[in-house]
C-alpha positions in Angstrom: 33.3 -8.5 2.9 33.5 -7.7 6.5 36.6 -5.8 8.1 35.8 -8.3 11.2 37.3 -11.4 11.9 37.8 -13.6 14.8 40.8 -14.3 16.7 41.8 -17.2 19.1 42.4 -15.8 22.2 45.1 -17.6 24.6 43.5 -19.0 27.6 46.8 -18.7 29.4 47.5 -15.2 28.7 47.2 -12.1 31.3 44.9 -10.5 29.4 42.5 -13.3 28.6 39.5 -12.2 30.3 39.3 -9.1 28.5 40.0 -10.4 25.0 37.4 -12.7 25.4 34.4 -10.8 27.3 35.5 -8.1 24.1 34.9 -10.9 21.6 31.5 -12.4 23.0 30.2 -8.3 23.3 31.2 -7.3 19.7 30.5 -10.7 18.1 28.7 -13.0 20.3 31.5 -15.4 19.7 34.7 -15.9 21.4 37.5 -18.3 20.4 40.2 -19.9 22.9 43.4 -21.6 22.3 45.6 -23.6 25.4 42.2 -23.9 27.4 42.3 -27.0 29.8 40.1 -29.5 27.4 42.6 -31.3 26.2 42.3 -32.8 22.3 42.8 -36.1 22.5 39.2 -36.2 24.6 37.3 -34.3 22.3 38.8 -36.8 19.5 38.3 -40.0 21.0 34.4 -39.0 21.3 34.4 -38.4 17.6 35.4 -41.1 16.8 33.5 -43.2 19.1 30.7 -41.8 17.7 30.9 -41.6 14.1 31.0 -45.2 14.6 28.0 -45.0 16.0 26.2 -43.1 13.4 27.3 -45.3 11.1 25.4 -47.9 12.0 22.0 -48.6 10.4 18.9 -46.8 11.3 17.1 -49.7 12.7 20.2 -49.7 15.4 20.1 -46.2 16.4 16.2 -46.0 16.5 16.7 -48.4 19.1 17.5 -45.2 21.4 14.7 -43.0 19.9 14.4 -39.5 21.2 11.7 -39.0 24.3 9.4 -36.3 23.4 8.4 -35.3 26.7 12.3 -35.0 27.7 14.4 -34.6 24.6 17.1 -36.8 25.7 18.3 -39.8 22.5 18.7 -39.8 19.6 16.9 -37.5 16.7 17.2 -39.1 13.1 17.2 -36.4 9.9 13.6 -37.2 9.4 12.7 -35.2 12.6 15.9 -32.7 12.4 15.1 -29.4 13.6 13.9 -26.6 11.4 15.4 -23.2 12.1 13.3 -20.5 13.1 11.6 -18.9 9.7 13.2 -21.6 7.1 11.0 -24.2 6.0 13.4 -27.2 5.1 14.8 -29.3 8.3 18.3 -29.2 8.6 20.6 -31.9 6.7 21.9 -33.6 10.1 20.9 -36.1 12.9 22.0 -35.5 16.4 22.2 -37.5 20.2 21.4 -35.9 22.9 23.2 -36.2 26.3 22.1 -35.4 29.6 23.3 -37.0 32.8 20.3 -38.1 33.7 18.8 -39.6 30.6 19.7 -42.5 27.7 22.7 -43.6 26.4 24.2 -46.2 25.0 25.7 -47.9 27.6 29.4 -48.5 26.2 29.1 -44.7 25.5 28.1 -43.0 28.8 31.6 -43.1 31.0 33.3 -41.2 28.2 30.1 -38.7 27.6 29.8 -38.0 31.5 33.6 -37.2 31.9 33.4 -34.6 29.2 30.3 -33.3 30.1 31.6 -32.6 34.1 34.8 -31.3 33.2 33.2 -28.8 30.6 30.5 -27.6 32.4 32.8 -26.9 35.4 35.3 -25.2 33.2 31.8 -23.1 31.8 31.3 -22.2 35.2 34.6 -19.9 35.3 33.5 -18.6 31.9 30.3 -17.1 33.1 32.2 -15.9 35.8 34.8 -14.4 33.6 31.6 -12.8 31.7 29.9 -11.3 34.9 33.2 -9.8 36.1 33.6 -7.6 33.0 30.0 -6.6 32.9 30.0 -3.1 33.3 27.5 -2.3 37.3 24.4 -1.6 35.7 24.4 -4.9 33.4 25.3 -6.6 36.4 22.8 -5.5 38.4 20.2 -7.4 35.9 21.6 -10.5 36.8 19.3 -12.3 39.5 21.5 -14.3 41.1 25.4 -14.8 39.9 25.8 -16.1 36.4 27.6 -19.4 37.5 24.9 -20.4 40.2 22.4 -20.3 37.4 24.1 -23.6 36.4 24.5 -25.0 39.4 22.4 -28.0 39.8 20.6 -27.7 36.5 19.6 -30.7 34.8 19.0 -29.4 31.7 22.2 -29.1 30.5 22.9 -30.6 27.6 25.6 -32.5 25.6 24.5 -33.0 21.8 26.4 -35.0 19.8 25.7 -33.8 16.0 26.4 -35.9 12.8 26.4 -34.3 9.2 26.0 -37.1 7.0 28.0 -37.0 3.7 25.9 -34.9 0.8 24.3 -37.1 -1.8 23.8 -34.7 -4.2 19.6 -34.6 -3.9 18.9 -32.5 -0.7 16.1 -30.3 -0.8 17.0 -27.3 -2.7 17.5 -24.5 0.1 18.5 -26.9 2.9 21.6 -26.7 4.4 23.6 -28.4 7.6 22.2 -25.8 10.1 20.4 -22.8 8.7 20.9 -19.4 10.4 20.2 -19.6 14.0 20.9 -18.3 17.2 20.7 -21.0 20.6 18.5 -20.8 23.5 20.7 -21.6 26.5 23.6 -18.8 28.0 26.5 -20.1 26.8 27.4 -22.7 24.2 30.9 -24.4 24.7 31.8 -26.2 20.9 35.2 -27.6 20.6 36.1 -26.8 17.0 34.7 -29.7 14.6 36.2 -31.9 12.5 35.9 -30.1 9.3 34.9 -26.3 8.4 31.4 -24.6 7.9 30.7 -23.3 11.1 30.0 -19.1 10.0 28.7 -16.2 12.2 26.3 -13.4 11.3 28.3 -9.8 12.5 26.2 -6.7 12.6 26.5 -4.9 9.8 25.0 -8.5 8.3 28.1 -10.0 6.6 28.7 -14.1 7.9 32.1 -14.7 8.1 34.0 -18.2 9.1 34.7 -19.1 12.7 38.2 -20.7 12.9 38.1 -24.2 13.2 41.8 -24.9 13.7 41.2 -28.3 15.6 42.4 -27.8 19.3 40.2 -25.0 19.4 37.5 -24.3 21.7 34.7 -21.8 20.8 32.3 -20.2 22.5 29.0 -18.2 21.8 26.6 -16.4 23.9 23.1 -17.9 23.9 19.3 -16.1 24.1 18.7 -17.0 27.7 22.0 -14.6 28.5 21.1 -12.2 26.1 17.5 -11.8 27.9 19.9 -11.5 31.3 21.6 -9.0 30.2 19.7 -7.1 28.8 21.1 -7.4 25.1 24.7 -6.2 26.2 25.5 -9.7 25.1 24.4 -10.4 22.1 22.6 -13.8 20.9 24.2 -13.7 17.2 23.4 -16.0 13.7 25.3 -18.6 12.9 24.9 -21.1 10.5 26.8 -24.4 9.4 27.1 -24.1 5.1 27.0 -26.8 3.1 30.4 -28.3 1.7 31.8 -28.2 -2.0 33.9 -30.2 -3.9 35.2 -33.4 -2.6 34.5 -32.2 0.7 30.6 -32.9 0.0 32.0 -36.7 0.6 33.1 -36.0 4.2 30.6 -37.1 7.6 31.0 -33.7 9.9 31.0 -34.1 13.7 30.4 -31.5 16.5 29.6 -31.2 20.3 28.3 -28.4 21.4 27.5 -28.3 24.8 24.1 -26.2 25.5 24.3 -24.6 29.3 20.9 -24.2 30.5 20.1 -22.6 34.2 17.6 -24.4 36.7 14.7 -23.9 35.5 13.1 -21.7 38.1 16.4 -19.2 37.3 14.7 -16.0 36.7 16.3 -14.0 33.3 14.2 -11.1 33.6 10.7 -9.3 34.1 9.2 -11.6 31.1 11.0 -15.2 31.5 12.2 -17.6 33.5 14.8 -20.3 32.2 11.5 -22.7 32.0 9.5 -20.2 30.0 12.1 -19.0 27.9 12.9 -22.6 27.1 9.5 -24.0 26.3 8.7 -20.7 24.2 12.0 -21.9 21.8 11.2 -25.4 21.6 8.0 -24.7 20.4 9.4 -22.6 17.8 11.3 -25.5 16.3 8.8 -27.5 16.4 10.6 -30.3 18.5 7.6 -30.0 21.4 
């Protein structure tokens, strides 16, 4: 097993910034305890919306996913397949954008949570391009931060792990090994375990998921900014055991995406990059 784990950082402490940037260069992950998302927030959307997914499939269809703009609901039958597995994943998901469909008793709460965390992702990436040493920096077209700034391609996905009946495809798990697209991904801890990520010398190990947590990881799109000083780690979300098989799992990972005319490097823009991914999955 791997010497390496992961530590909560405290959001309040002196040495914060350094701690974290530390943890998103050796890991690609970074953990923080006593940041300003407060947990009642993040709980009242999960349970909001495990109400929701508990509703039958006729009622949730009713909000059926738009193709051209990804924004609704995705049922397991068109789950996403991770890169190089051939079995979807076991989960269904909604996803948020400001712009796009909702249910309506649903959108005030979604909307508040998705301002106040992408304005608290903001000073992240600022955090980030601070402690970049000058010639990582100097890759960076315009500052990290800006690259948000007006995008509408952010996006708030609300995931649902159905309880485990026993007669899933053999291989499939709740996410297969991954990495995301977007530069940052801000996921307060879920409501039960699984979450794992990939280190380098190839051993997974658990990312803490002490509730109240907020966790971080660094995305493709800032990887490909960078220059790979950042790196765009696996993760994966394993399959429960025991009585735990029993349990729904919830999670909200907020995907930050630039503009998409932001400019990552001599081979992609955000629009190219993005478009190239989806592709990949198999979701365009």
């Amino acid at each position: 097993m791997s010497k390496v784990t992961l530590e909560a950082v405290d959001y309040l402490a002196g040495d914060a910034q350094e701690k974290f940037v530390q943890s998103l260069r050796e890991t690609g992950f970074g953990v923080l305890k006593n940041h300003p998302i407060k947990q009642a927030t993040v709980q009242g959307i999960y349970s909001r919306w495990q109400d929701w997914f508990n509703l039958e499939d006729s009622i949730k269809e009713q909000s059926l996913y738009n193709k051209g703009t990804q924004d609704g609901f995705f049922p397991a039958r068109i789950s996403e397949t991770a890169k190089g597995f051939k079995q979807k994943d076991i989960k269904e998901y909604f996803h948020y954008y400001q712009w796009g469909q909702c249910p309506m008793d649903r959108r005030e709460q979604l909307d508040a949570y998705y301002q106040q965390t992408t304005a608290f992702a903001a000073e992240l990436l600022g955090w980030i391009e601070a402690l970049s040493p000058p010639e990582v920096a100097a890759n960076y077209r315009e500052p990290l931060s800006n690259m948000i700034n007006d995008s509408n391609q952010t996006l708030l996905r609300i995931l649902h792990y159905p309880p485990l009946a026993g007669n899933e495809e053999p291989g499939a798990i709740r996410a297969a090994a991954h990495e995301d697209i977007n530069l940052i991904t801000i996921l307060p801890a879920a409501n039960e375990p699984g979450l794992q990520v990939q280190l380098k010398d190839g051993n997974w190990v658990d990312v803490p998921s002490d509730f109240g947590y907020l966790i971080i990881n660094i995305g493709d799109m800032l990887q490909e900014a960078s220059g790979g000083y950042f790196p765009s780690t696996s993760h994966r979300v394993i399959n429960p055991q025991g009585a735990d098989m029993t349990k729904s799992r919830i999670s909200l990972p907020l995907f930050l995406h630039p503009r998409p005319d932001v400019v990552l490097s001599e081979r992609h823009t955000a629009k190219s990059y993005l478009h190239e991914r989806l592709t990949e999955l198999g979701v365009i």
